[in-house]
Backbone as JSON Lines, residues from 0, in Angstrom:
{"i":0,"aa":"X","n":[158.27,158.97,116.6],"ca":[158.24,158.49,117.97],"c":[158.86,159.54,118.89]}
{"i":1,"aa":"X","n":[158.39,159.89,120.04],"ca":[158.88,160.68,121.08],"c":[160.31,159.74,122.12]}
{"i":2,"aa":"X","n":[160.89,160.86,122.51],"ca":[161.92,160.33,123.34],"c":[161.65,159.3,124.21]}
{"i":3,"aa":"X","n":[160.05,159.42,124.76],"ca":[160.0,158.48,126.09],"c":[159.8,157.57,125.29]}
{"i":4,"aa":"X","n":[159.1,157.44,124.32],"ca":[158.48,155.87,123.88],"c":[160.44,155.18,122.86]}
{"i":5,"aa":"X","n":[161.0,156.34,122.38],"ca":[162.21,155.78,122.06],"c":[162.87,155.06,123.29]}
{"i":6,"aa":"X","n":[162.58,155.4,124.55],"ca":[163.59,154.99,125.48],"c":[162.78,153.77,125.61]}
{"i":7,"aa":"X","n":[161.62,153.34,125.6],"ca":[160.65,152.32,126.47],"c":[161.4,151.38,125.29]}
{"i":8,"aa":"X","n":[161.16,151.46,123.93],"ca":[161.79,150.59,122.83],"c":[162.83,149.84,122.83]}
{"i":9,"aa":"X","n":[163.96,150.82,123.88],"ca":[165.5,150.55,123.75],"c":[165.75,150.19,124.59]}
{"i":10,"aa":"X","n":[165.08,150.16,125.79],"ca":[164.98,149.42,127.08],"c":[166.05,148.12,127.54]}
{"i":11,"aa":"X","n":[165.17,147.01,126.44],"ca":[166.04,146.31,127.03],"c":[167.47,146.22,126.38]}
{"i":12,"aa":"X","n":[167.56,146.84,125.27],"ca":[169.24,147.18,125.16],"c":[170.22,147.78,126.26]}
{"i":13,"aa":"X","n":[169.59,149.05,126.71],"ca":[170.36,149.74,127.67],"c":[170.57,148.63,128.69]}
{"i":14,"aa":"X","n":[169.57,147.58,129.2],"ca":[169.25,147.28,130.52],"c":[170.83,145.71,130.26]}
{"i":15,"aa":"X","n":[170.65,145.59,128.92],"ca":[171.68,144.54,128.62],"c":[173.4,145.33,128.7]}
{"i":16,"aa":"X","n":[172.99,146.65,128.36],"ca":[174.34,147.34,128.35],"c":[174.93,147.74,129.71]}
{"i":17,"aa":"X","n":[174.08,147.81,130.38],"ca":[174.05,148.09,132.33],"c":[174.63,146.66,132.41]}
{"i":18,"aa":"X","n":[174.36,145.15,132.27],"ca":[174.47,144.48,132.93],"c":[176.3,144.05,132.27]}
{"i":19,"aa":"X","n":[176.13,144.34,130.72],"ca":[177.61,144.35,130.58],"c":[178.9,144.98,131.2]}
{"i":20,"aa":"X","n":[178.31,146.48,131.73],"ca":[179.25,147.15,132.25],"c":[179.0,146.73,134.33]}
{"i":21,"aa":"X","n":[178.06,146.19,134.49],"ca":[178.87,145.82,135.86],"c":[179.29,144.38,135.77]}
{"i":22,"aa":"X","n":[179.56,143.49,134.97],"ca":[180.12,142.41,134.48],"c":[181.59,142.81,134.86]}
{"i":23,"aa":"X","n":[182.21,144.09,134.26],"ca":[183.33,145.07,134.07],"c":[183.42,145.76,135.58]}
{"i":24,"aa":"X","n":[182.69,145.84,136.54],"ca":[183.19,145.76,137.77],"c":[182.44,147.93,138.24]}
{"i":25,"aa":"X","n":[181.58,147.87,136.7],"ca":[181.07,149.6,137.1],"c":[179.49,149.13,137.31]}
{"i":26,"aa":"X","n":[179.65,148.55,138.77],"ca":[178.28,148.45,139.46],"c":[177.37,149.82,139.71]}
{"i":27,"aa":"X","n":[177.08,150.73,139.76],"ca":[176.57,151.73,140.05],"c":[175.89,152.52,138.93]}
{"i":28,"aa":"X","n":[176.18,152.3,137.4],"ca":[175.49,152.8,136.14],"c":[174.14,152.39,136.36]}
{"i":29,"aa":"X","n":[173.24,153.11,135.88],"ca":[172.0,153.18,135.78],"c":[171.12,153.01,134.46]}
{"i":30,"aa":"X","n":[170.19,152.68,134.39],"ca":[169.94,153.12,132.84],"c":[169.51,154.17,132.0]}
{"i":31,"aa":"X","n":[169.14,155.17,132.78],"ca":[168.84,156.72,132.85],"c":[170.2,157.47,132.62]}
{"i":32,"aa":"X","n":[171.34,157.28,133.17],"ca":[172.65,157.43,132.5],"c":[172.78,156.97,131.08]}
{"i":33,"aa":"X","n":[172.72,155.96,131.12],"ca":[173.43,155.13,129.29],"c":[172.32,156.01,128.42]}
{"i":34,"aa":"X","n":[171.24,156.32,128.63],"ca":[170.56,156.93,127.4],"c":[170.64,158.89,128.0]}
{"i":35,"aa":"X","n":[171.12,158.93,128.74],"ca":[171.55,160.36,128.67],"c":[172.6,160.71,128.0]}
{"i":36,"aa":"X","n":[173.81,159.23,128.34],"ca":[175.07,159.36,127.41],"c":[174.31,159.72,126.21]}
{"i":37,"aa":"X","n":[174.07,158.47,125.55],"ca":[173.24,159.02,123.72],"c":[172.94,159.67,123.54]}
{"i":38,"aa":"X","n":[172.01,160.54,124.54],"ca":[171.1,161.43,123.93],"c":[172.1,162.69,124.09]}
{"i":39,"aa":"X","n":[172.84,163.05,124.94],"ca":[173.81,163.93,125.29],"c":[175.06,164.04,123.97]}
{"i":40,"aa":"X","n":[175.58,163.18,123.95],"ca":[177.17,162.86,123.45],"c":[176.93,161.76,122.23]}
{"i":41,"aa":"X","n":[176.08,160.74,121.66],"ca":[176.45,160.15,120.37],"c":[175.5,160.6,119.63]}
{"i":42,"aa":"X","n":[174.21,161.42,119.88],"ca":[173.19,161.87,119.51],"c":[173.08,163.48,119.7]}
{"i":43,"aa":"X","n":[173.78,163.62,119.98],"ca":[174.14,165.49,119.76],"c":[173.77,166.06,118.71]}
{"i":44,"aa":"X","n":[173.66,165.71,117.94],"ca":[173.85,166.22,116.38],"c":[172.87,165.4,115.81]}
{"i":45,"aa":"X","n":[171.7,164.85,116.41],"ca":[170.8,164.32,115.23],"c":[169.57,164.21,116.04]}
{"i":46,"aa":"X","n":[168.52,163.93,115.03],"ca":[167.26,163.99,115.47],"c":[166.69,162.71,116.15]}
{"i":47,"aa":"X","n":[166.89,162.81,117.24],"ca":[166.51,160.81,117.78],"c":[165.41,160.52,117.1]}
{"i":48,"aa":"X","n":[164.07,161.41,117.28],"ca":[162.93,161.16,117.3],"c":[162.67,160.52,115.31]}
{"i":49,"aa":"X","n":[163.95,160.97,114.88],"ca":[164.09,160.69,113.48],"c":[164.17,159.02,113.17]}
{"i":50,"aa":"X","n":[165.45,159.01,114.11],"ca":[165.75,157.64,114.03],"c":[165.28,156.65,114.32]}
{"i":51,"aa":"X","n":[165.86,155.55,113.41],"ca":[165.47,153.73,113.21],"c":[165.1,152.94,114.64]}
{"i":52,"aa":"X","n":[164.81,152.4,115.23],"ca":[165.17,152.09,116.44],"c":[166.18,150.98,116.12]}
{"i":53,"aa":"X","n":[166.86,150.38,114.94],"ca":[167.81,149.8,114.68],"c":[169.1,150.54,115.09]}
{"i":54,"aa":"X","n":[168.85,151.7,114.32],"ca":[170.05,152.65,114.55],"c":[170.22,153.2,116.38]}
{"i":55,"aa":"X","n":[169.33,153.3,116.87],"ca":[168.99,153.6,118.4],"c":[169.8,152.56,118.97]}
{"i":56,"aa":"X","n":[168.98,151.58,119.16],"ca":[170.08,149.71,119.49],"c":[171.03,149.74,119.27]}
{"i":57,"aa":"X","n":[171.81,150.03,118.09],"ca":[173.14,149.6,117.55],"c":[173.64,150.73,118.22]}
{"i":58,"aa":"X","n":[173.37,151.37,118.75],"ca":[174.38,152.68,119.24],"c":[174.61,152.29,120.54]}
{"i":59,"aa":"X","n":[173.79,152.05,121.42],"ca":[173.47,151.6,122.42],"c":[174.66,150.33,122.65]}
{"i":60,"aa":"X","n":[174.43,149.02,121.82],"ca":[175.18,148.39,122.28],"c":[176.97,148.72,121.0]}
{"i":61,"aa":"X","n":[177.15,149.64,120.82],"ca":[178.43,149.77,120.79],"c":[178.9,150.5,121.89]}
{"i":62,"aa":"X","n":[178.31,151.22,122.55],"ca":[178.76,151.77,123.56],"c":[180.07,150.81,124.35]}
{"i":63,"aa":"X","n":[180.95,151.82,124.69],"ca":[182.43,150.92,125.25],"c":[182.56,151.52,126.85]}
{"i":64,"aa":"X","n":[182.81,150.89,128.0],"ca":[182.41,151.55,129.12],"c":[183.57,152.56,129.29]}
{"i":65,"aa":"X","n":[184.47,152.49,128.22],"ca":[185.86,153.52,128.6],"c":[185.21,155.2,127.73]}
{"i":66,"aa":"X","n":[183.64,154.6,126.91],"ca":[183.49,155.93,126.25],"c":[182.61,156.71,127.56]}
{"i":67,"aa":"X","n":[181.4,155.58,127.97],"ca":[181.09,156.29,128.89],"c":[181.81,156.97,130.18]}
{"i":68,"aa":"X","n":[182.77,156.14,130.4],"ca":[183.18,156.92,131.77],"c":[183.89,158.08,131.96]}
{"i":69,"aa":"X","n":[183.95,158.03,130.44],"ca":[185.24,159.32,130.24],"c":[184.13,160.45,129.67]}
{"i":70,"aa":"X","n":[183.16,160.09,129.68],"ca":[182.01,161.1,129.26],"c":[181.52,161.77,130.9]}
{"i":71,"aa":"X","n":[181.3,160.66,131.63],"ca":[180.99,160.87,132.83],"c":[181.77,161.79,133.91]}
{"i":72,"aa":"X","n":[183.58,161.06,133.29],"ca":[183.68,162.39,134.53],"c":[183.83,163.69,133.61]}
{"i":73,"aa":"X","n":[183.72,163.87,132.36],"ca":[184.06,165.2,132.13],"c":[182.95,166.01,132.26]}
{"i":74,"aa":"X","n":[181.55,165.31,132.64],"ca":[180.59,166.03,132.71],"c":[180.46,166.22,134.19]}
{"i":75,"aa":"X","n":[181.35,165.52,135.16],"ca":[181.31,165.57,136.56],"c":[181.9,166.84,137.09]}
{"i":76,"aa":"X","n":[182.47,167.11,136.07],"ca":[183.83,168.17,135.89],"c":[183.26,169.54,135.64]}
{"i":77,"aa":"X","n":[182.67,169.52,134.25],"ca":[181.61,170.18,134.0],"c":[180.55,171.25,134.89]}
{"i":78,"aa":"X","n":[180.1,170.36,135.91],"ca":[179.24,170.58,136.58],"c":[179.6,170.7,138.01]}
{"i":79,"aa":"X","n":[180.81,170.54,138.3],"ca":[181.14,170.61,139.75],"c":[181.96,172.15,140.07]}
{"i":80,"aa":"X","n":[181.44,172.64,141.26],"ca":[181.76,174.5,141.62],"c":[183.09,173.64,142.49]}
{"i":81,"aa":"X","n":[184.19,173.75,142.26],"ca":[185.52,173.23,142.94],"c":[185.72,174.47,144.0]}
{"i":82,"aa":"X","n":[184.56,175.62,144.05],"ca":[185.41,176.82,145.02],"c":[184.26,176.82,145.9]}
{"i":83,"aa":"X","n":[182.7,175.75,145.92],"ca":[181.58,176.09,146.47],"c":[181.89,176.41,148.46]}
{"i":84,"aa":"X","n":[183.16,175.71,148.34],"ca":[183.22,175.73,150.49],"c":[183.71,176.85,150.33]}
{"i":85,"aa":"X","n":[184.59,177.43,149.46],"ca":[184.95,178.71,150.24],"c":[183.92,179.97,149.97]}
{"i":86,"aa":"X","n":[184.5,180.61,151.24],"ca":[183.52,182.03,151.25],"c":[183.96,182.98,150.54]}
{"i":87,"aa":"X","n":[183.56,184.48,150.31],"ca":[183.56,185.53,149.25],"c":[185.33,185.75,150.06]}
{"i":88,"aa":"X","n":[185.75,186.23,150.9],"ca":[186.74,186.45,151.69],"c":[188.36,185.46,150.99]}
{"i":89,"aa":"X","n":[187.38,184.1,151.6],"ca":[188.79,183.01,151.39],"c":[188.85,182.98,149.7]}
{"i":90,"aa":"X","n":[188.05,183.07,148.7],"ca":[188.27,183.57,147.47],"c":[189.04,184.62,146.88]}
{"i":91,"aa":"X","n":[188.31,185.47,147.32],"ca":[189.34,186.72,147.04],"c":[190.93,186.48,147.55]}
{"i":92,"aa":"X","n":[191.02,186.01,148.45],"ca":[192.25,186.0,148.88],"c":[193.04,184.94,147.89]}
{"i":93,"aa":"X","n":[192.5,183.77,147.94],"ca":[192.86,182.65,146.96],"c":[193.33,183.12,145.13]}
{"i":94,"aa":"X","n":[192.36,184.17,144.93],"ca":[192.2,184.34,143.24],"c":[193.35,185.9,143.61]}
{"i":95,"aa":"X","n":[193.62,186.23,144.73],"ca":[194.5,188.15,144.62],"c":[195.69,187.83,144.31]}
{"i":96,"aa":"X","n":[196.15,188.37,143.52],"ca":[197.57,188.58,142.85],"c":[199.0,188.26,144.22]}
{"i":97,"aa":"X","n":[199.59,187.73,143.87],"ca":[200.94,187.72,144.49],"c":[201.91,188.85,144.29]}
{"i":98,"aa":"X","n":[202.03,189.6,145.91],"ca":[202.68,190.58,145.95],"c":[203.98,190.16,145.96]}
{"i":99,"aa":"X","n":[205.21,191.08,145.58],"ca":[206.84,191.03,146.17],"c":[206.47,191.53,147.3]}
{"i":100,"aa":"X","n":[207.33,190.71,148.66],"ca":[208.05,191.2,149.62],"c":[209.34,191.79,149.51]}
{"i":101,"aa":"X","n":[210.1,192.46,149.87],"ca":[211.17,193.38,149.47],"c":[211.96,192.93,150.63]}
């Protein structure tokens, strides 16, 4: 089975795992997230297209919203330029060595 038809399969798991985690007050998850988590971070290391769709499901709903979110911001983290406002100038100045004044 291909990824898309794995995701169409698992559907309504994720869509049950979305509704658990804004139960938990994280209104804004999507379901395009929860299977990026998997496919990203509990599925790293294996062949989805291999797998059971038992084994797909069961992953899915063990998911804990403290795994995702802590997946989330480190990939927020990941991916975020923390120096993008400043210019080539205010950089350099920011990253230049600290002189002694005498």
């Amino acid at each position: 089975m291909e990824h898309k038809d794995i995701f169409e399969h698992a559907l309504p798991a994720i869509e049950s795992k979305r509704n658990e985690f804004r139960l938990y007050g994280y209104e804004t998850v999507k379901d395009e997230e929860i299977w990026t988590y998997c496919v990203r971070k509990r599925w790293r290391k294996k062949n989805v297209e291999s797998m059971g769709i038992h084994e797909v499901v069961n992953d899915i709903l063990k998911l804990t919203p403290a795994e995702f979110m802590t997946f989330t911001q480190i990939e927020e983290q990941r991916d975020s330029n923390w120096f993008s406002d400043l210019n080539s100038d205010e950089l350099q100045l920011l990253l230049a060595p600290k002189t002694r004044e005498n």
